[in-house]
C-alpha positions as CSV (number, residue, x, y, z in Angstrom):
1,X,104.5,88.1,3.6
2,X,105.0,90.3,0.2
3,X,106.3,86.9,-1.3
4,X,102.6,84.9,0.2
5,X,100.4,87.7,-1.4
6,X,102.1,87.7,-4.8
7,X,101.8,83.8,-5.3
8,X,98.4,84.1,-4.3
9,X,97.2,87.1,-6.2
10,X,97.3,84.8,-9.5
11,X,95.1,82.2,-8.1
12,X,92.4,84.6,-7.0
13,X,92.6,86.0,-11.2
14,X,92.2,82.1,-12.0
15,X,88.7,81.9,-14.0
16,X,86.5,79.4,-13.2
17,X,85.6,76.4,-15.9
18,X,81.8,77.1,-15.5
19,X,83.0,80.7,-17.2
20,X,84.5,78.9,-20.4
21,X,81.6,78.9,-23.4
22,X,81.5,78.1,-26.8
23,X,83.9,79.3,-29.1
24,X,84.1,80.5,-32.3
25,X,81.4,82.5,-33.7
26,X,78.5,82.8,-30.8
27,X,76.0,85.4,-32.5
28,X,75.2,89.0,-32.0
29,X,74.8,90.4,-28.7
30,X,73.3,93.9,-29.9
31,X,70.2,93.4,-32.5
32,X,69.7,97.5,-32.2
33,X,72.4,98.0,-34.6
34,X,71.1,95.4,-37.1
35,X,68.3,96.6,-37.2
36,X,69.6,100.0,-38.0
37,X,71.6,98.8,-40.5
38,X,68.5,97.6,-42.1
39,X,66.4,100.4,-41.7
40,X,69.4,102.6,-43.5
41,X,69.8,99.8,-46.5
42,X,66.1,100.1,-46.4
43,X,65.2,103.7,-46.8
44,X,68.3,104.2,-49.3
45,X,67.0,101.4,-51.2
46,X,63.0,103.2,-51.1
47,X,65.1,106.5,-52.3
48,X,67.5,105.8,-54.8
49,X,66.1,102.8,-56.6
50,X,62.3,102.5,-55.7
51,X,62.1,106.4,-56.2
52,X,64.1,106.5,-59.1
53,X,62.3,108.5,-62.3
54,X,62.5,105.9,-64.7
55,X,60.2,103.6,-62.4
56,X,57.4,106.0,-64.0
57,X,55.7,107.9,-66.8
58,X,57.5,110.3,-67.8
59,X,60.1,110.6,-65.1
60,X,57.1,112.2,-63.0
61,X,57.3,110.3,-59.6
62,X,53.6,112.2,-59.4
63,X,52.5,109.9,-62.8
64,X,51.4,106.3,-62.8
65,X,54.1,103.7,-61.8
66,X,55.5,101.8,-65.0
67,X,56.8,98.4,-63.3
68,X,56.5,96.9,-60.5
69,X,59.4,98.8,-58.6
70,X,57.5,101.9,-59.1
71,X,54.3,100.3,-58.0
72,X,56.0,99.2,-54.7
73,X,57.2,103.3,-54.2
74,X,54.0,104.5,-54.1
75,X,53.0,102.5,-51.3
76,X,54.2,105.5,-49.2
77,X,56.4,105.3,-46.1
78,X,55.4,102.5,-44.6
79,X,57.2,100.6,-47.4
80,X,60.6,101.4,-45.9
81,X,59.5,100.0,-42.8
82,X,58.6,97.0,-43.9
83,X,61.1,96.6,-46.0
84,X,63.6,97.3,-42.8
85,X,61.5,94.0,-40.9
86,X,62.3,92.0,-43.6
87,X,65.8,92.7,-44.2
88,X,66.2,92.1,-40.4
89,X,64.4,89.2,-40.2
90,X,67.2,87.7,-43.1
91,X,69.9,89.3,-41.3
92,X,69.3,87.5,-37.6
93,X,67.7,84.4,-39.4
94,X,71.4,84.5,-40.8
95,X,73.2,84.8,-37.7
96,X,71.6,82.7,-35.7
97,X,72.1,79.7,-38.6
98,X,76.0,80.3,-37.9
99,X,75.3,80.8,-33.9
100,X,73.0,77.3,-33.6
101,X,76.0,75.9,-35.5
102,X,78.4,76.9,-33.6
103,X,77.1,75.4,-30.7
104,X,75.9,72.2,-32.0
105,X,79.6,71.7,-32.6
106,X,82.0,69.7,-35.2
107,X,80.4,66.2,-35.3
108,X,77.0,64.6,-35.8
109,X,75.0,65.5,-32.5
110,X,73.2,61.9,-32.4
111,X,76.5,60.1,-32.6
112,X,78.4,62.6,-29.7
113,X,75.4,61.2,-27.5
114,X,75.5,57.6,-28.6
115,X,79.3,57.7,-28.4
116,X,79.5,59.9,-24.9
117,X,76.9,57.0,-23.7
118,X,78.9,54.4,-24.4
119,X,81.7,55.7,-22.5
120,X,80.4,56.0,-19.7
121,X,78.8,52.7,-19.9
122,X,82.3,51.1,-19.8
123,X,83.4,54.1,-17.3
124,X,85.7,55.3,-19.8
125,X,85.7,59.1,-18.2
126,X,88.8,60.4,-20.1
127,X,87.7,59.1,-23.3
128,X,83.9,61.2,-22.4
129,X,86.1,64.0,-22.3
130,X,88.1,63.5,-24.9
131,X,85.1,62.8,-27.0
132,X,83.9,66.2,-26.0
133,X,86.8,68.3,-26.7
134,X,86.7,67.2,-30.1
135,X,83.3,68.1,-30.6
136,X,83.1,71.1,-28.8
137,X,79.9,73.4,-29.0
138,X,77.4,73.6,-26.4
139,X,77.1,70.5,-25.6
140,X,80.2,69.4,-25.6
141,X,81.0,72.1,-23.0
142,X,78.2,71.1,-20.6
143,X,79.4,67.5,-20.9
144,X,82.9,68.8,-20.4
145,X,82.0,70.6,-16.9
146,X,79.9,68.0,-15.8
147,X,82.2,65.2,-16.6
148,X,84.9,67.4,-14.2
149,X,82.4,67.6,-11.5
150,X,82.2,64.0,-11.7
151,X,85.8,63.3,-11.5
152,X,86.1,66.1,-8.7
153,X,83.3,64.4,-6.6
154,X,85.3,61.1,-7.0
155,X,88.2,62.4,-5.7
156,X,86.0,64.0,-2.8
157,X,85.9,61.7,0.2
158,X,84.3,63.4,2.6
159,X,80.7,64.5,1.1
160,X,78.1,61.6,1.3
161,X,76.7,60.0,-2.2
162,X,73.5,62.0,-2.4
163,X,75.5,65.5,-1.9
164,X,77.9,64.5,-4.7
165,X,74.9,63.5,-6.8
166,X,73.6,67.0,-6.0
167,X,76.4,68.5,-6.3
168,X,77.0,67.1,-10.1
169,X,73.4,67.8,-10.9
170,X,73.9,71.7,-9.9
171,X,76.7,71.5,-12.3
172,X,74.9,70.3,-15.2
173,X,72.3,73.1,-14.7
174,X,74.7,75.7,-14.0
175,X,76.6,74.9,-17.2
176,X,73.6,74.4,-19.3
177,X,72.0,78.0,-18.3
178,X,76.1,79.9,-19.6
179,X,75.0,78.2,-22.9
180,X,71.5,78.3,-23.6
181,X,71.3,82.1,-23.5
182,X,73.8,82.2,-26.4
183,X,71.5,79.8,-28.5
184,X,68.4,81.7,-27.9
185,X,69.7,85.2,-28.5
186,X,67.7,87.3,-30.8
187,X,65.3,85.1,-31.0
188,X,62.3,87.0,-29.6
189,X,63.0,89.7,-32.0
190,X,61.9,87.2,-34.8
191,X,58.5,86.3,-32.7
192,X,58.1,89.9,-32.7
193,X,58.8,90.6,-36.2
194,X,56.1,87.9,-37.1
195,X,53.1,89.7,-35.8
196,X,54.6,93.0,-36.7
197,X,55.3,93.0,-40.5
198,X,51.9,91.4,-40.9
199,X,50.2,94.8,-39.0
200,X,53.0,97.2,-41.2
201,X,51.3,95.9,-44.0
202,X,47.4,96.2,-43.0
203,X,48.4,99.9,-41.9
204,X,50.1,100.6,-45.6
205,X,46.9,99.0,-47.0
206,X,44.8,101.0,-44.8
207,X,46.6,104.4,-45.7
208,X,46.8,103.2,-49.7
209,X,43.0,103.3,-49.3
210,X,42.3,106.0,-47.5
211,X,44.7,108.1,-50.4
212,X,42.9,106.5,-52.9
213,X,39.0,106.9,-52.0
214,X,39.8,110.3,-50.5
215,X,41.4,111.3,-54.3
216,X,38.1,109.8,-56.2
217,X,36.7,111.7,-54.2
218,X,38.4,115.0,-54.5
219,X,37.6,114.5,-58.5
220,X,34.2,114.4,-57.8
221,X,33.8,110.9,-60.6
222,X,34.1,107.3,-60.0
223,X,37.2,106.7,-61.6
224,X,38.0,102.7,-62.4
225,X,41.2,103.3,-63.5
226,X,42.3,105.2,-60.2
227,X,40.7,102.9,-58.1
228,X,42.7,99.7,-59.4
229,X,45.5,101.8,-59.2
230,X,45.3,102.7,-55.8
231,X,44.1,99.4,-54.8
232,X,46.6,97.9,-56.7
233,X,49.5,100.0,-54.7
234,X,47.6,99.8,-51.7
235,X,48.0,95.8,-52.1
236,X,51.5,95.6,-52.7
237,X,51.9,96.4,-48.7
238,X,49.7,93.5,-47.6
239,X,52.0,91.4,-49.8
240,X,55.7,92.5,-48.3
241,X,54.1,92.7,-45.0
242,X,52.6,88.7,-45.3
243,X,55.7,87.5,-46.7
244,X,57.8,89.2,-44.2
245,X,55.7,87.4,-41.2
246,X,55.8,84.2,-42.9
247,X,59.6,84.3,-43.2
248,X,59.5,85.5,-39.2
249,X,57.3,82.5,-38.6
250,X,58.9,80.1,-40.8
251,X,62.6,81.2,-39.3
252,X,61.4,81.5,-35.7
253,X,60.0,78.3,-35.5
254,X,63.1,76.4,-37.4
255,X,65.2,77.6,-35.0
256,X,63.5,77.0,-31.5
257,X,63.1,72.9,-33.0
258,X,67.3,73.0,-33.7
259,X,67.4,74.5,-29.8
260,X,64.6,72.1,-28.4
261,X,67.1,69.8,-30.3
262,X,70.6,70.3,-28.2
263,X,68.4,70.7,-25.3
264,X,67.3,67.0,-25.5
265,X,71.0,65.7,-25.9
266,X,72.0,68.0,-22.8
267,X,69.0,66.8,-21.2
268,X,70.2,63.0,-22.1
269,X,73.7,62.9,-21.7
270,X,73.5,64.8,-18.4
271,X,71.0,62.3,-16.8
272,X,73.7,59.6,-17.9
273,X,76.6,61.1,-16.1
274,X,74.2,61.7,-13.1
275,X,73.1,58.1,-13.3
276,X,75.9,56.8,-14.2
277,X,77.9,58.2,-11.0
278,X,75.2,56.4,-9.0
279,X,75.8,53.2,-10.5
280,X,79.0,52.7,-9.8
281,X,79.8,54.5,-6.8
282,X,78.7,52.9,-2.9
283,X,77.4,55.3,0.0
């Protein structure tokens, strides 16, 4: 009885094959800590180098800016927030370039198709396979379950044609929702990031303004030379916060067409398999 339990106990540990994903490097799972790596690079970078007395007249961080870095510093502390969106957006737009990667796998993703196509086309289901373990990825592993299903359901001879069909078919979308997850990770923090630097920037405009009418006023005289000045710092928020939405934008939408992508070669290969089972298996 001991002797039945212990043979068994290591089948029960046996992990499925719908658990297996990509390998290799499949992206960051926690975007908080980015994101506070960022915002640290960010405000030591507003500090050390944005703040730094030779940025203005006379060393006086209180005097007029004498560059551009100086000009950026007096936009006040919405700067270092904006420049934290930015560096994130970089960072994930970064990490998911190596994550999409990943799982598009090794080889051309238009030739895998072709070539897994034509495999099944001459019912070659060990050369499918093969073809997929050498080019791995997302894909490959969706094609690589499915193409198991489809061997296991030949094997099966007791479930009618349409369940096997099913049965394949619940494969393919089982397999397919393990690996999309991984593809679109992080992503809605860039859609987010594209309406939010844009509204950092308005508010550090809004403030610059506010600073800067509320100081000519103070002084009691229209003063042109303030004004610009103000204006001019006010500005340079607008301008980080635009370009840091256009990058979100830009990013964002690069990688949901790479993603749309893979999903139309899963989509296509997967309908093959399916169809091709039919084809060449009776009732």
């Amino acid at each position: 009885m001991e002797t039945t339990q212990k043979n068994a106990a290591p089948k029960a540990a046996t992990p499925s094959k719908k658990a297996a994903q990509s390998k290799g490097f499949t992206g960051i799972k926690s975007a908080g800590i980015v994101i506070l790596c960022c915002f640290v690079i960010a405000v030591l970078f507003y500090i050390f180098w944005l703040g730094n007395p030779s940025h203005f007249v006379n060393g006086d961080l209180n005097n007029h800016p004498t560059d551009m870095w100086g000009t950026v510093y007096k936009g006040g502390p919405v700067v270092p927030c904006i420049h934290t969106l930015l560096l994130t957006v970089i960072a994930l737009s970064i990490e998911r370039y190596f994550a999409i990667r990943t799982a598009h796998g090794k080889g051309k993703m238009v030739t895998f198709v072709k070539s897994i196509k034509a495999a099944l086309a001459k019912g070659d289901i060990a050369g499918a396979e093969a073809l997929a373990d050498k080019q791995r990825g997302s894909v490959a592993n969706v094609v690589k379950a499915t193409l198991l299903k489809y061997k296991e359901m030949e094997e099966n001879k007791a479930l009618p044609k349409e369940q096997k069909l099913i049965a394949i078919q619940k494969e393919l979308e089982e397999a397919t929702a393990l690996e999309m997850p991984m593809m679109q990770e992080n992503l809605p923090i860039l859609a987010t990031i594209t309406t939010l630097g844009t509204l950092f920037g308005l508010l550090g405009t809004v403030i610059g303004m506010i600073r800067s009418f509320a100081a000519l006023a103070s002084g009691g005289s229209a003063d042109s030379l303030a004004l610009s000045q103000g204006i001019s710092e006010a500005l340079i928020n607008t301008a980080f916060g635009i370009m840091t939405g256009a990058l979100a934008v830009i990013s964002y939408n690069y990688f949901t067409n790479k993603i749309d992508r893979l999903t139309y070669s899963l989509d296509e290969v997967g309908f093959t398999i399916v169809q091709t089972f039919a084809a060449n298996h009776a009732e």
